[in-house]
N, C-alpha and C positions, 0 to 999 in steps of 0.2 A: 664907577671909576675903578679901573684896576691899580696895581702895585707900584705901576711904572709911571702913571700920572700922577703920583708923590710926590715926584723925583722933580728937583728945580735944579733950573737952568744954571750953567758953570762959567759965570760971568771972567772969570780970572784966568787964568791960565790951565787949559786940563790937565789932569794927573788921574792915573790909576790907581792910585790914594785916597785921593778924595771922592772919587765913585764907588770903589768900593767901599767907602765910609757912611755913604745915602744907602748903599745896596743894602748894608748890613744891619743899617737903623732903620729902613722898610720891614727888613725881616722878624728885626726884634719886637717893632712895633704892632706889627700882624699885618701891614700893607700888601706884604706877600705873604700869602696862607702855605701852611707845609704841603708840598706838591705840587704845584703852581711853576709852572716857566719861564722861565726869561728871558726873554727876547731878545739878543744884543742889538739890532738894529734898532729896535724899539727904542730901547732904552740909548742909545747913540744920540736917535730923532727926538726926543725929551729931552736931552740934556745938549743938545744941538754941537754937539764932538764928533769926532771920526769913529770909527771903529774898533780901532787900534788899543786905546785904553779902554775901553769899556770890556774887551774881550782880554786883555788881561789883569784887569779888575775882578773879573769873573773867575778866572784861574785863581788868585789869591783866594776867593771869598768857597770854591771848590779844596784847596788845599789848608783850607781852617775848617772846613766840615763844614759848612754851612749850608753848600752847592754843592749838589748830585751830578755830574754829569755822565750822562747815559747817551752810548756813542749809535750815529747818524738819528739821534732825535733830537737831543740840545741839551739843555743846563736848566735843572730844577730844581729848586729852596727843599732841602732833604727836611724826610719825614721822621722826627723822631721816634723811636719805641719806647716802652717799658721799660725794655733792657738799656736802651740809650739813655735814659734817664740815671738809674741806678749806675750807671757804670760815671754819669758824670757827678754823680756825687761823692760815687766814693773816690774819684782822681782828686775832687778838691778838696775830700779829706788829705788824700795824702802828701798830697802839697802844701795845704794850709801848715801841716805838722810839720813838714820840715821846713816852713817859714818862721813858724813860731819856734823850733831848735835854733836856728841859726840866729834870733832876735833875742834868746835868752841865755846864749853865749855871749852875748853882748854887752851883757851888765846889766846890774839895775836903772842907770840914766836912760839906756838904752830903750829899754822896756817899759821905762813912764812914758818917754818921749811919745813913743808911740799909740802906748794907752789912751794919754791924752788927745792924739788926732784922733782914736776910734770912740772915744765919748762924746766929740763933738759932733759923730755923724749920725751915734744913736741921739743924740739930741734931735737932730734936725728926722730922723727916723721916728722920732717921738710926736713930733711937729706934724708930719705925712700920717701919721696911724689918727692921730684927732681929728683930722680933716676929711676923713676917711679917703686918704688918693692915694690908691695904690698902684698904679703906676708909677708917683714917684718912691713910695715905699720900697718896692722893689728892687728899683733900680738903686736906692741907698744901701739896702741891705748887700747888694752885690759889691757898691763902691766900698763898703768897709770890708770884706773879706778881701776884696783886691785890692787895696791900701796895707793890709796885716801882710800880706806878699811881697806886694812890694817894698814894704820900708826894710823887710829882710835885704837887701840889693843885691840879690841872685837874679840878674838878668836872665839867665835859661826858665828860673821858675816863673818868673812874671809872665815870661811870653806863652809859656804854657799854658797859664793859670788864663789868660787874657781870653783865648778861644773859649774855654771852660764855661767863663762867666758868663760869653756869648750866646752859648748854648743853656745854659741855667736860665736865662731870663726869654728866652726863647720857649721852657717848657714853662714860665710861668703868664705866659704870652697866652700860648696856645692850649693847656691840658688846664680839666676842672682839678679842684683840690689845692692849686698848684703851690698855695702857700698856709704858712705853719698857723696854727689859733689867734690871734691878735691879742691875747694875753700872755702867750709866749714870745713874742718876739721881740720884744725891746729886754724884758730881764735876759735871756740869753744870751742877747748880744753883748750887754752891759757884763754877765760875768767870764766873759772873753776876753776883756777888757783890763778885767778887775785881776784875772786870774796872772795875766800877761806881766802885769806889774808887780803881783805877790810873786812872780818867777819861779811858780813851783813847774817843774814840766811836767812830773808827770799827771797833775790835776788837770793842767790844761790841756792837754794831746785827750782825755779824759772826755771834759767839757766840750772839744770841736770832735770827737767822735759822736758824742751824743745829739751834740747841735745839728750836724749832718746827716747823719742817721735817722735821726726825727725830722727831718727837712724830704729826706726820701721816702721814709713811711710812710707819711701825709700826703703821699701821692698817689698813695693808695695802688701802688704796685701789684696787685691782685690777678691781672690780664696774664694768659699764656705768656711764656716769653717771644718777645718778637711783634707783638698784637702791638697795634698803633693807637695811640690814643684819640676817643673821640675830640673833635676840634669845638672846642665852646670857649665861650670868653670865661675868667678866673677873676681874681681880684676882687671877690667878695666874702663879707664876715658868714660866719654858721648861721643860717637860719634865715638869710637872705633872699628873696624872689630871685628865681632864676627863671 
């Protein structure tokens, strides 16, 4: 079964929205491998719509980075690099840091408020690491750092930060390595949290340098630059059968 027999049929009214919402959750989810094609008819005939939005579904999910389009051959789910990797970690550093500026100009209510939402998602991040599902692990781990964004409310940076995430979860999709110790990853997060609300900045600009940093390390960026990563499934502890 390829990528596009994922894809369920659009009982409601179509939009170019909502297709490119399935395109984008195939990609994350590895329905579509990096390099892989996409059919717009294909994908038209599966979701039993015209043309029309599916091929500007495709333009959106090409103008987020997602989709390579390479002219008189078609539209393919871009292959990340080494370097693609590295470079989106340090954008979400520098995002995350001036989401956390503009949060701790805000006050200290401001800064508990928000703490508090991001403890309640290492909770349930705590929840996902015991169960051993990393799948949804991941996908938490990403909703807290896109929640520290957003609750800054700089529309420009959410929408930034939104592809970012897209692609974060994308290399931890596709590339081995792709995530931090499982002993690291709940304290980290928790003193992001902790640090948000003690409102020192410069400790925390500190703490998501390091966070980050070591989130890219561990991916063991070692490959020439530009070399593409082998494609294997990720989402497991040290020492695991692969």
């Amino acid at each position: 079964m390829n990528g596009v027999q994922t894809l369920s049929v659009i009982n409601s009214r179509p939009t170019a929205v909502v297709i490119a919402d399935q395109l984008r959750e195939g990609i994350i989810d590895g329905a579509f491998s990096p390099g892989d094609q996409i059919n717009e008819a294909q994908v038209a005939s599966q979701l039993n719509v015209s043309r029309g939005p599916v091929r500007e579904a495709l333009h959106r999910l090409v103008q987020e980075g997602l989709l390579l389009s390479r002219p008189n051959r078609g539209v393919f789910v871009q292959e990340l690099t080494t370097r693609d990797v590295a470079e989106i970690y340090h954008s979400r550093e520098v995002i995350e840091c001036a989401a956390a500026e503009i949060l701790l100009r805000g006050g200290p209510e401001r800064c508990a408020a928000t703490a508090e939402v991001l403890d309640a998602i290492v909770d349930r991040m705590q929840a996902a690491l015991a169960s051993d599902d990393w799948t949804t692990l991941g996908r938490l781990d990403l909703e807290f750092h896109t929640r520290l964004v957003s609750e800054a409310g700089n529309s420009r940076l959410t929408r930034a930060y939104a592809t970012l995430a897209t692609e974060a979860l994308m290399s931890l999709t596709h590339f081995p390595g792709a995530y931090p110790r499982p002993e690291r990853v709940i304290p980290s997060h928790r003193a992001i949290a902790e640090q948000l609300r003690d409102g020192d900045m410069a400790v925390l600009h500190g703490t998501l340098h390091r966070h980050l940093s070591l989130s890219s390390a561990e991916r063991q960026l070692t490959e020439p630059q530009g070399a593409t990563w082998p494609h294997r499934p990720s989402w497991r502890r040290e020492g695991d059968e692969r």
